[in-house]
N, C-alpha and C positions, 0 to 999 in steps of 0.2 A: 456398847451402844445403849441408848435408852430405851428403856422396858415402858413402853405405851399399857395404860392399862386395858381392861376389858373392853367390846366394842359398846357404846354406851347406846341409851334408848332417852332422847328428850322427849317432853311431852310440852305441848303451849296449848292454853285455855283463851279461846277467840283467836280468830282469824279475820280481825280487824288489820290496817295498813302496819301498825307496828310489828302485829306478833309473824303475817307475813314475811315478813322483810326480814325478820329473826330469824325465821326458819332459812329463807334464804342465804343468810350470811353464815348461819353454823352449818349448812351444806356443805358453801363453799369455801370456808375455814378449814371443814375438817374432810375433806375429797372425798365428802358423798361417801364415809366409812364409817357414818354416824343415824340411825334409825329416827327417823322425825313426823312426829304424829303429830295433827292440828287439830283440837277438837273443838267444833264452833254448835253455836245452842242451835241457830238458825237452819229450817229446812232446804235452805238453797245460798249458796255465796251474792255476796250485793252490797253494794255502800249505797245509802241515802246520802242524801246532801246536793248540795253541788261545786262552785269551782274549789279548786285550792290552788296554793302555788307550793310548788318545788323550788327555796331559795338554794344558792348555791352547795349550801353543807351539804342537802340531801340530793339535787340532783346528780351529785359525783358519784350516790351511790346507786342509784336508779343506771346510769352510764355502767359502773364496776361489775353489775352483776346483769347487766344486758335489757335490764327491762323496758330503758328508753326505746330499742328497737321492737320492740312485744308493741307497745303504746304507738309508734311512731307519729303521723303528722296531729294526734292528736293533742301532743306537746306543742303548747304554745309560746313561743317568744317574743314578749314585748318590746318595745324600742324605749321606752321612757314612762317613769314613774311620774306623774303632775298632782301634785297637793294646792288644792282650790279652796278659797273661802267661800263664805256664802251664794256668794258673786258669781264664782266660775273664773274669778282672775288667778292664775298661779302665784303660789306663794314662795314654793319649793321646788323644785325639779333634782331627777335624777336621771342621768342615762345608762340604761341600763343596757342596751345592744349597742355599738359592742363593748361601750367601756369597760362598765361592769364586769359584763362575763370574762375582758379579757383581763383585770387586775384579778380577779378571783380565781377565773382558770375554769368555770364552771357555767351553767347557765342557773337562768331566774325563768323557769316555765309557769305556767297558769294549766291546769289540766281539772278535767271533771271528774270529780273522785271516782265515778266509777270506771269511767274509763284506765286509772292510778290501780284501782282494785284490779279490778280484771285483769291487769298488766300483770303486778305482784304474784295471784294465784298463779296466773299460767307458768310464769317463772319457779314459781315455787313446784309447781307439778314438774319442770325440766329437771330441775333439779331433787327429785324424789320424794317430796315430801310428800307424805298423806295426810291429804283432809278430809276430816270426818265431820260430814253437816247430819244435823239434828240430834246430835250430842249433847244436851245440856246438860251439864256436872252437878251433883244435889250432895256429895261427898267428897272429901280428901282427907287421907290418912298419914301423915309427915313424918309423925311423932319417935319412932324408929329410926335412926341415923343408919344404923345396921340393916333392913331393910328398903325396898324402890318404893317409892310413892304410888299410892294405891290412889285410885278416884274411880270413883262408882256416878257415872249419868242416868237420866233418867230412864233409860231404855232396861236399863238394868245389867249395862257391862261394863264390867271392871278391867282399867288399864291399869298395868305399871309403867312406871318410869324412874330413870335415874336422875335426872333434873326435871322438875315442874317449873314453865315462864308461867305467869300470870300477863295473858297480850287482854283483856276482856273489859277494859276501861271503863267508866266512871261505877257503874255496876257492880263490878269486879266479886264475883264469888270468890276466888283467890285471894285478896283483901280483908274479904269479909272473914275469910276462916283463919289469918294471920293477924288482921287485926281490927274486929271488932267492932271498936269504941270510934274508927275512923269516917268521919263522915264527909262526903263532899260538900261545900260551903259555897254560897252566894254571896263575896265581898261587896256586891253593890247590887241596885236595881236595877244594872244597868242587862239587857238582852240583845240577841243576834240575830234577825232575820234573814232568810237568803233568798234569792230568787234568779229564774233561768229564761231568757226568751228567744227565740230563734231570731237572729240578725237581720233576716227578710221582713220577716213582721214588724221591727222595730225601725227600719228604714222606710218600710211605706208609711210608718205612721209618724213618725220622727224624723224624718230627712236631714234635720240639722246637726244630728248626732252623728253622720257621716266624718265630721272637722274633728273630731276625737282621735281618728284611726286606729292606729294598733298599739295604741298606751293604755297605762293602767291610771285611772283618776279618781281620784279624792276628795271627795267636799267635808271639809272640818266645820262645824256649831256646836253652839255649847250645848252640853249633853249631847251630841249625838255626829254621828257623821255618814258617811256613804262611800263605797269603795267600788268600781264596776272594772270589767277587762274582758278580754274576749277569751273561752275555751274552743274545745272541737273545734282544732282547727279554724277557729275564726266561724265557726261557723253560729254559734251563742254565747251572745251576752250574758255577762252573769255578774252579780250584784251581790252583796253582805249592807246592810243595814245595821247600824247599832247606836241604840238609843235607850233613856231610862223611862222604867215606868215608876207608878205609885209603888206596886208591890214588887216582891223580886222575884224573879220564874224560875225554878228549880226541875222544873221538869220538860222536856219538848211539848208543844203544845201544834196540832196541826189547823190548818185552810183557816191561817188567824185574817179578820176583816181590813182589807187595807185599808180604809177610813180612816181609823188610827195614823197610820203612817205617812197618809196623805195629808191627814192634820198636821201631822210633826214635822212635816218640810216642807210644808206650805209656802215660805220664803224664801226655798231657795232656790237656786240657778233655775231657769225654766226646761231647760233641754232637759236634766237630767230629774226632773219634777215630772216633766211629760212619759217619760219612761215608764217611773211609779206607777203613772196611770192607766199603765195597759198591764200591769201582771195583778192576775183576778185574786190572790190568794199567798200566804206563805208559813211556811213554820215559824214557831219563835221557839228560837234555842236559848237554855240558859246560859251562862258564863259562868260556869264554878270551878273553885280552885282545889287541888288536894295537897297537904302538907304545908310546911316539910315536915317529913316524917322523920323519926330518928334512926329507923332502918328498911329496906326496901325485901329483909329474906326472912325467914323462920331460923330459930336457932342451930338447927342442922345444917343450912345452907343449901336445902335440898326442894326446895319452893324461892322462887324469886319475883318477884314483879317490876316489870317495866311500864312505860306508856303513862297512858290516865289514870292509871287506877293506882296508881305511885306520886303522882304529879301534874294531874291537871292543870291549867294554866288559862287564863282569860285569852281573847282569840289576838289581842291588837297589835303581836306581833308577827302572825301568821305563822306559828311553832307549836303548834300542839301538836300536830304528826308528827312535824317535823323532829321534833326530840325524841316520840316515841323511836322514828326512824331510826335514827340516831343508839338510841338503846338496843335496838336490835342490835345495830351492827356491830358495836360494843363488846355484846353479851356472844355474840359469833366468833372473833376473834380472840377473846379468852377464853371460851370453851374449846377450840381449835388448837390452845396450848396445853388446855387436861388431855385434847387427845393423842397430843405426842406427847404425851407422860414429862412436862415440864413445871409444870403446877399440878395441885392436885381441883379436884372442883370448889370445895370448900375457900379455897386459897381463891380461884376464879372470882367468882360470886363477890369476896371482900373486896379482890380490886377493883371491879367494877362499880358497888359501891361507892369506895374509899375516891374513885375519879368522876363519879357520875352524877353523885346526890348534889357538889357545891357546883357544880354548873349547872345542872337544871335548876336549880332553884334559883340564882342570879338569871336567870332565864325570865322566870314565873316574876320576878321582880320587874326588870324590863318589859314585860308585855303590861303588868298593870299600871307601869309609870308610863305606857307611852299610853295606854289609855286616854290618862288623865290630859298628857299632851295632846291629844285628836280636837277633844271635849273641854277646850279650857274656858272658861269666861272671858268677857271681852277684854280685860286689863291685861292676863297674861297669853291672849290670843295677839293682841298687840305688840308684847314683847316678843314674842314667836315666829311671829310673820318681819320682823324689823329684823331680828339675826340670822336669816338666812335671804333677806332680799339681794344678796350678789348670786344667791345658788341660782337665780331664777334667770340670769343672764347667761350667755354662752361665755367659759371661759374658753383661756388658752390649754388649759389641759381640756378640755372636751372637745375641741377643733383640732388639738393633734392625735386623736384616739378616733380617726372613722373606721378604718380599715384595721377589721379583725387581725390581718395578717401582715401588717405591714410592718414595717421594720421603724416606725416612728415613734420617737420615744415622749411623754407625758411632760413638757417643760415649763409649764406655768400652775403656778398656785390653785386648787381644788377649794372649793368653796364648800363643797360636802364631808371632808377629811375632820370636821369638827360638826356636827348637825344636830337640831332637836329630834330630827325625824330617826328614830332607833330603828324603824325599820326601815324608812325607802331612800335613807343613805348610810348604805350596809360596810362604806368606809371607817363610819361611826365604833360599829363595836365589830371589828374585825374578828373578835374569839367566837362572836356567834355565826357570821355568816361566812366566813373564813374555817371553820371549825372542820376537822376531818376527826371522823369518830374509829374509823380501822385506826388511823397511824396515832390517835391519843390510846386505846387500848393496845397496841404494841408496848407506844414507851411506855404506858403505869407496867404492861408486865414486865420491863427490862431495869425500870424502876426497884420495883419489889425484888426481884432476883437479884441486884445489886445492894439491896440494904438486908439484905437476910444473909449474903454469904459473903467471908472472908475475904478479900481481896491482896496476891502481892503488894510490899509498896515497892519493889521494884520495879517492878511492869506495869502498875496501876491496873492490872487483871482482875476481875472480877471473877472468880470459881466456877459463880453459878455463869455466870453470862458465858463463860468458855464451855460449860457443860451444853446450854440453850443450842449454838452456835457450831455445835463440832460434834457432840455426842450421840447426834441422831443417826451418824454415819462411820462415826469415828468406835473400833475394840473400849472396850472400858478403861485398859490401861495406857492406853494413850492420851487418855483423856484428860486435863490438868496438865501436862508439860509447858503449855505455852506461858500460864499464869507465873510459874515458878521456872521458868528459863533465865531467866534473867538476862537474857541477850543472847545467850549461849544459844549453839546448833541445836536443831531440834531433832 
C-alpha cells in the first residue's frame, strides 16, 4: 500500500474569500488529517464591499462544501440578466432561472460579500481550520527546501509550515517577498464604484423601479456603464458603477462625492438616474491587473500564491473571486493527493501551475475585452446592439425551458449560444462558466501520473495510474498485475 507521508501543517496568509475557500477544500481533500492555520493582519474577520455574484463555476463549490446552507436565503437568484442602452430599452437578454442554472447544473446567485464571508469562515471553523486575526506577517523564511517555512508577524510569533498559500491580494506580502519587482497596474482610467440601499427606501422614493423585479440590469454608454440586482434576500439593492476618469485610481478612495457620478449619467434612463440620487456617498475602487506572471511558487515549491496577488483581473467579468475561488479549490485537491502519498508537494504546486496560469489569464483577457464591449462608442455600440437583437426576443429554446424539472427538452435555436455579452450569455464561453475546478485538478493529476510512468501497450495501463487507483488499499505486490496481465486471470 502507499506510504502517505508525514501529517502535514499548511499555512495561508489572508483570510480573504479565496484563501477561505482554500482552506476549506484542503480540509476536505485531505479528511480533516491535515493541520490548517489562517493567518489574517486584521483584528476582526470582515469583508468591505458589497454585492457579488456566485456564477455557476463557483456556486457548485459553495453547494460541495455546504456553505450555500451556512448563507441560506441570503443567496439570491435572479430570473434574467437585461442589457439596456442609454434608453432603458433591452438590447440583450438572458434567462437565467431556470435556463441557465439548468444547462449549467448550477446556480447564478447575487450575495453581499459579507454575508459570502461570513458563510466561508464559519465553514472553515466546521471544518477545523484555525484563524488567526491580528496577525500581520513582517517576515518569511522559504529559502531552505530542507526546512518548514518559517514567518514571523508582528506580534512577534513565529509559525512553521509545510506549504505557505499566499490568499492576501492585491497587497500581497507573500508577493512581495517572492517577487519584488511585481507591481499591480492600472491598464486604464477606467474605476469601480459601488453602492447598497435598502429596497423600502428606494421604493418609496422610486416606485417605478418596482417593473425591474428580480433581474439583474445593465445600462451600457461610452466609457462607462451601470449594473444594479437585488442581495439579502431581496432585501437591497445594490449597484457597481464603472466609469473613466482624467487620472487613473490605484488606490480605494472612501465617501467619494456623488456629483461626479451624477454628472456622468446625467442622460441616462431616469429610473435608474433617480436611484443615483438617493445614495449619499461611495468608494471608488481601482481596477488593476497582476501578470501574467511567469511563475505563481518560490523555487522550492514550498510558498505558492493564489487569488489577486498572482492575477488580479478588471471587474467586467464578475471573476475576480471567482478565480481566486476557483484556486483554492484547485490547490485543495492536489494537496489532498501529497496526502495520500500520490505526488509529492513539489510535483502538487507544478500541476497546479502548469493548469492554472493559462486559464486565468484567458480569463484576465476576457474581462478586459468585455470591458471595452460595455463602454463601446457609438459605431461599435451599433454593431453590438444589431448582433444580438434576436436574443431580445423570446425564443423556442427559452419557452421550452420553464420548468426546472420537467422533462422538456431545448428544440429551437439559442440566440445566446454565439453573444458579444462574455459575461451575461455564459453559453458564450462555456470553459469559464461551465468550468469545474475539483474535476480540472483531478484530471491534470491523472494527467501527469500518465505521462511520467510507463504504460503496457497491451492493456494500455498506465503504472502510475494503477498505483493512484489500487495501492492505497491494495499489499505492494499486488500492485502492478493489472497493467501487465494482459488479459490473463488476475
Amino acid at each position: 500500500m502507499q506510504e502517505p507521508p508525514k501529517p502535514l501543517h499548511i499555512g495561508l496568509i489572508g483570510a480573504g474569500l479565496g484563501g477561505l475557500l482554500a482552506s476549506i477544500s484542503i480540509a476536505h481533500s485531505t479528511n480533516k488529517t491535515t493541520r490548517i492555520t489562517i493567518l489574517e493582519a486584521a483584528s476582526q474577520l470582515g469583508e468591505i464591499g458589497a454585492g457579488i455574484q456566485m456564477t455557476p463555476n463557483v456556486s457548485r463549490l459553495l453547494i460541495r462544501y455546504g456553505v450555500d446552507k451556512i448563507i441560506g436565503d441570503d443567496l439570491v437568484q435572479c430570473r434574467n440578466i437585461n442589457m439596456r442602452n442609454t434608453k432603458g430599452e433591452i438590447i440583450q437578454r438572458t434567462e437565467l432561472y431556470p435556463k441557465t442554472v439548468r444547462e449549467f447544473g448550477f446556480p447564478w446567485w447575487m450575495v453581499h460579500r459579507h454575508h459570502l464571508h461570513t458563510g466561508l469562515a464559519e465553514a472553515a471553523r466546521r471544518h477545523g481550520v484555525d484563524i488567526m486575526v491580528g496577525e500581520r506577517v513582517m517576515g518569511i523564511e522559504y529559502q531552505d527546501a530542507d526546512k518548514p517555512v518559517e514567518v514571523v508577524t508582528e506580534k512577534g510569533n513565529t509559525y512553521t509550515f509545510d506549504l505557505l498559500i499566499g490568499s492576501d491580494g492585491l497587497r500581497s506580502i507573500v508577493r512581495k517577498t517572492l517577487f519584488p519587482e511585481v507591481v499591480p497596474r492600472a491598464p486604464t482610467n477606467n474605476a469601480a464604484y459601488r453602492a447598497v440601499l435598502p429596497y423600502d427606501y428606494v421604493y418609496e422614493n422610486v416606485p417605478e423601479v418596482r417593473e425591474f423585479g428580480n433581474d439583474i440590469d445593465v445600462w451600457s454608454l461610452e466609457k462607462g456603464y451601470i449594473i444594479q440586482y437585488p442581495i439579502a434576500a431581496g432585501r437591497d439593492w445594490n449597484a457597481v458603477m464603472s466609469h473613466y476618469r482624467e487620472e487613473p485610481v490605484t488606490d480605494v478612495e472612501d465617501n467619494c462625492d456623488m456629483t461626479e457620478m451624477i454628472e456622468y449619467y446625467k442622460d441616462l434612463d431616469p429610473r435608474i438616474l433617480n436611484i443615483l440620487k438617493l445614495v449619499p456617498s461611495s468608494k471608488r475602487w481601482p481596477l488593476l491587473i497582476t501578470g501574467p506572471l511567469k511563475s505563481w511558487s518560490s523555487p522550492q515549491k514550498n510558498v505558492v500564491l493564489m487569488g489577486d496577488e498572482a492575477h488580479s483581473m478588471v471587474n467586467h467579468l464578475a471573476q475576480g473571486a471567482a478565480t481566486s475561488m476557483e484556486d483554492g479549490a484547485f490547490l485543495g485537491r492536489v494537496i489532498g493527493e501529497v496526502v495520500r502519498g500520490v505526488i509529492s508537494m513539489p510535483e502538487a504546486i507544478d500541476i497546479y501551475e502548469k493548469a492554472r496560469m493559462p486559464r486565468v489569464w484567458i480569463k484576465q483577457q476576457a474581462s478586459f475585452v468585455m470591458g471595452s464591449i460595455y463602454m463601446a462608442d457609438r459605431e461599435r455600440a451599433a454593431h453590438r446592439d444589431a448582433a444580438t437583437a434576436d436574443a431580445v426576443k423570446e425564443t423556442s429554446a427559452m419557452a421550452d425551458v420553464r420548468n426546472l424539472n420537467s422533462h422538456q427538452r431545448i428544440t429551437g435555436p439559442d440566440p445566446n449560444a454565439h453573444s458579444w455579452n462574455l459575461w451575461g450569455a455564459p453559453e458564450t464561453v462555456q470553459s469559464i462558466f461551465g468550468y469545474d475546478a475539483e474535476g480540472d485538478a483531478d484530471f491534470a493529476v491523472l494527467k501527469y501520473l500518465q505521462e511520467k510512468s510507463p504504460w503496457d501497450p497491451e492493456t494500455g495501463v498506465s503504472h502510475a495510474l494503477e498505483q493512484k487507483w489500487t495501492g492505497w488499499y491494495l499489499p505492494k505486490e499486488h500492485v502492478g498485475r493489472i497493467a501487465s496481465s494482459r488479459g490473463n486471470q488476475l
